[in-house]
C-alpha positions in Angstrom: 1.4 4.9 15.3 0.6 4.3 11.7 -2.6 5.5 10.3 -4.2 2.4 9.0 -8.1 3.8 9.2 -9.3 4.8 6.0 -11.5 7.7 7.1 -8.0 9.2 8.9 -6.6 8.8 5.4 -9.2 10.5 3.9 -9.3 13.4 6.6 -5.1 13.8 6.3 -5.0 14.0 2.2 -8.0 16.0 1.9 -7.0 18.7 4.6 -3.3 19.1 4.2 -2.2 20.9 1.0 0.9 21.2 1.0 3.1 18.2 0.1 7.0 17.3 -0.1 8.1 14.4 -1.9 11.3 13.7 -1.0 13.6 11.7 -3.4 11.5 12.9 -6.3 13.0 12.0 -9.8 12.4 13.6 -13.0 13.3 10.2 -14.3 9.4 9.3 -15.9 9.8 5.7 -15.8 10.4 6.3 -11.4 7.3 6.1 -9.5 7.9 9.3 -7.1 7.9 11.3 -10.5 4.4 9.9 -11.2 3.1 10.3 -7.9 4.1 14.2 -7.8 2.7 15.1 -11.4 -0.8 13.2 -9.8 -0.8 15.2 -7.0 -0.1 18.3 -9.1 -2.8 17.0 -11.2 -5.2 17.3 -7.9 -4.4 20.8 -7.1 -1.9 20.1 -4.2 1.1 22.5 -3.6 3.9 19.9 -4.4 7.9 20.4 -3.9 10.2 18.3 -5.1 13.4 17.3 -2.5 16.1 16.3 -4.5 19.8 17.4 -4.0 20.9 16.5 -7.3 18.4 18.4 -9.4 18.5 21.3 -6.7 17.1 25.1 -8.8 15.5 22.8 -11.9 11.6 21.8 -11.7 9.7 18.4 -12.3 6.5 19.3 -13.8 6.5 22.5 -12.9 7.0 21.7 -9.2 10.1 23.8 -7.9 13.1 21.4 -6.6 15.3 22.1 -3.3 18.0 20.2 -2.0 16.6 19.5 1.1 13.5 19.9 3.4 15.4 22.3 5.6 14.9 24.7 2.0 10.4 24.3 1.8 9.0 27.2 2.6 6.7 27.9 4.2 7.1 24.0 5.8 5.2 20.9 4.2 2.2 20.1 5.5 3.0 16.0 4.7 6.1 14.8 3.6 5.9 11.9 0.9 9.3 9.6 1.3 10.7 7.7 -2.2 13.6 6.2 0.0 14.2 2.5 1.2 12.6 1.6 4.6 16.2 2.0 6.4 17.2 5.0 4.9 13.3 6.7 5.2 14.5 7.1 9.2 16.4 10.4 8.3 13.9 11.6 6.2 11.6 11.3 9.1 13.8 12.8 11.2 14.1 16.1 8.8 10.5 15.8 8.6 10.0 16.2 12.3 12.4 18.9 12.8 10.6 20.6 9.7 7.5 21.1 11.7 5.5 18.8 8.9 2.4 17.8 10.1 2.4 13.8 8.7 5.1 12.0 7.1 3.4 9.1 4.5 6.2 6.0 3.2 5.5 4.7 -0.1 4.9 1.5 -0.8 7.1 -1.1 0.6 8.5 1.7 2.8 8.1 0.2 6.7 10.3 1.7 9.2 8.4 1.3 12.9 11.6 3.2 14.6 10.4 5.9 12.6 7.0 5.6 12.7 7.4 5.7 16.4 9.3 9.3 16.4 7.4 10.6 14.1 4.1 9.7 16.7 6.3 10.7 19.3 6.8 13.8 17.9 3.1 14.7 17.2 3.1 14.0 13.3 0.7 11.3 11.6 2.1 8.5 10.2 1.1 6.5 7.0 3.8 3.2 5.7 3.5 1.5 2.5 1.0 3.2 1.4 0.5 5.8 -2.2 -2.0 8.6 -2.3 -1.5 8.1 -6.2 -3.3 5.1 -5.0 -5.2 6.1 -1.9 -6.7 8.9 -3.2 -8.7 7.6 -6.2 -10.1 4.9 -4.0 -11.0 7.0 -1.2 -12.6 9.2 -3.9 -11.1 12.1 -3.1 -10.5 12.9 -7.4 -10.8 16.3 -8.1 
């Protein structure tokens, strides 16, 4: 189920790379457009997943339409959509051979949660590595 032990946290952002943020915005005042320019920041190969700004880049991170388009595959998938509709983004995320899928804050969806453990991937809900990882002091 959900990852809710800090060292676990601290193990999955500092060994897996490779990020998609799904439902990133190049909007600045949108909180999935900060995130991904922190995680830049801290050396992580980011995509953006946005059908709507599919071919453009947000801070220099490229921008597909959908997972099915990162390769090679994520290593975590970060969702920016609400709790019900972060179900299908788990769902692409399984199928995508990601190794974790991590819901933003106020994203809780245990059906997915539960698939996603089903399925082999870890699992962090309503959580941010913009905040996690500064408090786990994982800054590089």
């Amino acid at each position: 189920m959900a990852i809710n032990d800090e060292s676990e946290i601290r193990d999955l952002l500092g060994q897996k790379r490779r990020i998609a943020v799904v439902g990133a915005s190049p909007n600045p005042a949108r909180a999935s457009n900060g995130v991904l320019a922190f995680l830049i920041a801290q050396g992580h190969d980011v995509i953006a997943v946005n059908p709507g700004h599919a071919g453009k880049t947000i801070h220099g991170a490229p921008v597909v339409a959908t997972l099915a388009d990162v390769e090679p595959p994520a290593e975590i998938v970060d969702i920016f959509r609400n709790s019900d509709d972060a179900g299908a983004a788990v769902d692409e995320a399984i199928v995508h051979g990601a190794k974790a899928v991590w819901m933003q804050l106020g994203v809780i969806n245990d059906a997915a949660a539960k698939r996603a453990d089903a399925a082999g991937l870890a699992v962090v809900m309503d959580r941010c590595p913009k905040i996690e990882i500064p408090r786990l002091g994982l800054l590089k």
